[in-house]
C-alpha positions in Angstrom: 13.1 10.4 1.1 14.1 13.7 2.5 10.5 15.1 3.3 9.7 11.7 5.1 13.4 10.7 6.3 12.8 7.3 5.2 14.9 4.2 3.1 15.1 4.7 -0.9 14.3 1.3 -0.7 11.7 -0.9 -0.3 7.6 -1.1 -0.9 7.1 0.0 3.3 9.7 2.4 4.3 9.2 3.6 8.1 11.1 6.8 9.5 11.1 6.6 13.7 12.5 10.3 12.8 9.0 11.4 11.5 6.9 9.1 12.6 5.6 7.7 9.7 5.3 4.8 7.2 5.4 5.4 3.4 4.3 2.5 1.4 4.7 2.3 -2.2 2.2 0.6 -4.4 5.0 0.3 -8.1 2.5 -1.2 -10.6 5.5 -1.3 -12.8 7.3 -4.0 -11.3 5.7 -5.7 -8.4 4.9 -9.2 -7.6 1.9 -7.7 -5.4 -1.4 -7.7 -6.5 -2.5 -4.1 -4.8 -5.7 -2.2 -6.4 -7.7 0.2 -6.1 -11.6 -1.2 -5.3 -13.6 2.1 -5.2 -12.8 4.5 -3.1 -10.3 1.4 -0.8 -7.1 0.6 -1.9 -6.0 -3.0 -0.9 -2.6 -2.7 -0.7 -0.4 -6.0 -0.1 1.7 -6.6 3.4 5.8 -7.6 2.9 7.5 -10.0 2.1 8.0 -11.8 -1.1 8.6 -15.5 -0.4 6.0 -17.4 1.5 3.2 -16.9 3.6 3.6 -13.0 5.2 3.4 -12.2 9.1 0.6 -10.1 10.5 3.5 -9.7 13.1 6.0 -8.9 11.0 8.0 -5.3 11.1 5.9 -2.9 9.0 2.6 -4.9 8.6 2.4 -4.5 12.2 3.0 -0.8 12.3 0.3 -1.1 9.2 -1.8 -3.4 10.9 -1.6 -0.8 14.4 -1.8 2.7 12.4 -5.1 3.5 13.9 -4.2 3.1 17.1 -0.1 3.8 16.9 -0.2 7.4 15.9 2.0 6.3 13.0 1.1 8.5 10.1 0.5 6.7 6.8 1.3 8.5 2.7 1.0 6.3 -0.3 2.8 6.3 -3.7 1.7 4.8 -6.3 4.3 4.4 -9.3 2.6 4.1 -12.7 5.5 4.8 -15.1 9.0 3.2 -13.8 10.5 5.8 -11.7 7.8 8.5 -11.0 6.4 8.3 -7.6 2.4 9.7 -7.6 1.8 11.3 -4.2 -1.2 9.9 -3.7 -2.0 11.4 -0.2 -2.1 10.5 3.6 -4.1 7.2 4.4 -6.1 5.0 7.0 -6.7 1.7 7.9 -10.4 1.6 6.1 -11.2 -2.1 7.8 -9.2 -5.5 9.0 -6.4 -6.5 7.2 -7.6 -9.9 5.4 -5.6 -12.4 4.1 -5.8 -14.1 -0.1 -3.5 -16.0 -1.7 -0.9 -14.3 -4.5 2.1 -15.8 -5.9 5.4 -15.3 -4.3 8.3 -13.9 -6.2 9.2 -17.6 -7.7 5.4 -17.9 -8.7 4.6 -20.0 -5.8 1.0 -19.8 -4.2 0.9 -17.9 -0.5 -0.7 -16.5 1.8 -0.8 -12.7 2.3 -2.1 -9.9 4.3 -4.0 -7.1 2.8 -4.5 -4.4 4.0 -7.8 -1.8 3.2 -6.8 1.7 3.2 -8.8 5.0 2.3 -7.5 8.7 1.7 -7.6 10.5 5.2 -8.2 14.1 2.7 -10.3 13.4 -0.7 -10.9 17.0 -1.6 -8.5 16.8 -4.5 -7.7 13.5 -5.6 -5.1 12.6 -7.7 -6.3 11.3 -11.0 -5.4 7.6 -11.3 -4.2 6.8 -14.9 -7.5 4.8 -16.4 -6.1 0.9 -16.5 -5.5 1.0 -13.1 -8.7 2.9 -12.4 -11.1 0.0 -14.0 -12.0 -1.5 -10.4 -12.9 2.0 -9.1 -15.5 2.7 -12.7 -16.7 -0.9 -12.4 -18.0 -0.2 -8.9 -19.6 3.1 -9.9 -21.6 1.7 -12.6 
């Protein structure tokens, strides 16, 4: 929060002050369905009831970070609490919508969005059951 200037809340925090968007990926206690797919991570838009907005406040600034100058970091939380610094990241291909369940379990439609690290010359190490996607695709 003080390095980025951003909420303490909140899976897409975005700081006008620094220009950027940190999005958190908490494995721990989501509703969202985010993974890692080799090298991609397909991280899941906001909002928790219903169908999600490509036009709504930070999957648009998401949806635009190639061409907004909006700088994008990822956490990924993997034991409740700790925030891995995963690194800076990029819109990797067109957000693309599935269906997920909503926080009361109901089906909807979300956006998803493709990212990949901008800097992968020291990557952190992804605790193995949530790194089973990114072996399977090796093999």
């Amino acid at each position: 929060m003080e390095i980025f200037r951003c909420s303490p809340q909140g899976g897409m925090r975005r700081s006008h002050r620094t220009n950027t968007l940190v999005i958190i990926s908490d494995h721990t206690r989501s509703i969202y369905q985010d993974r890692w797919v080799g090298d991609t991570f397909h991280y899941t838009g906001m909002g928790q009831r219903g169908d999600q907005s490509l036009e709504f406040m930070q999957n648009k600034t998401l949806a635009e970070s190639n061409q907004n100058g909006v700088e994008v970091h990822l956490f990924e939380v993997f034991v409740p609490g700790k925030y891995t610094y995963m690194g800076r990241v990029e819109l990797a291909g067109q957000p693309y919508q599935e269906i997920q369940p909503d926080a009361d379990g109901n089906p909807r439609r979300v956006w998803v969005f493709p990212l990949r690290l901008v800097d992968t010359s020291s990557p952190v190490p992804i605790p193995e059951e949530f790194a089973i996607l990114k072996q399977k695709q090796k093999e």
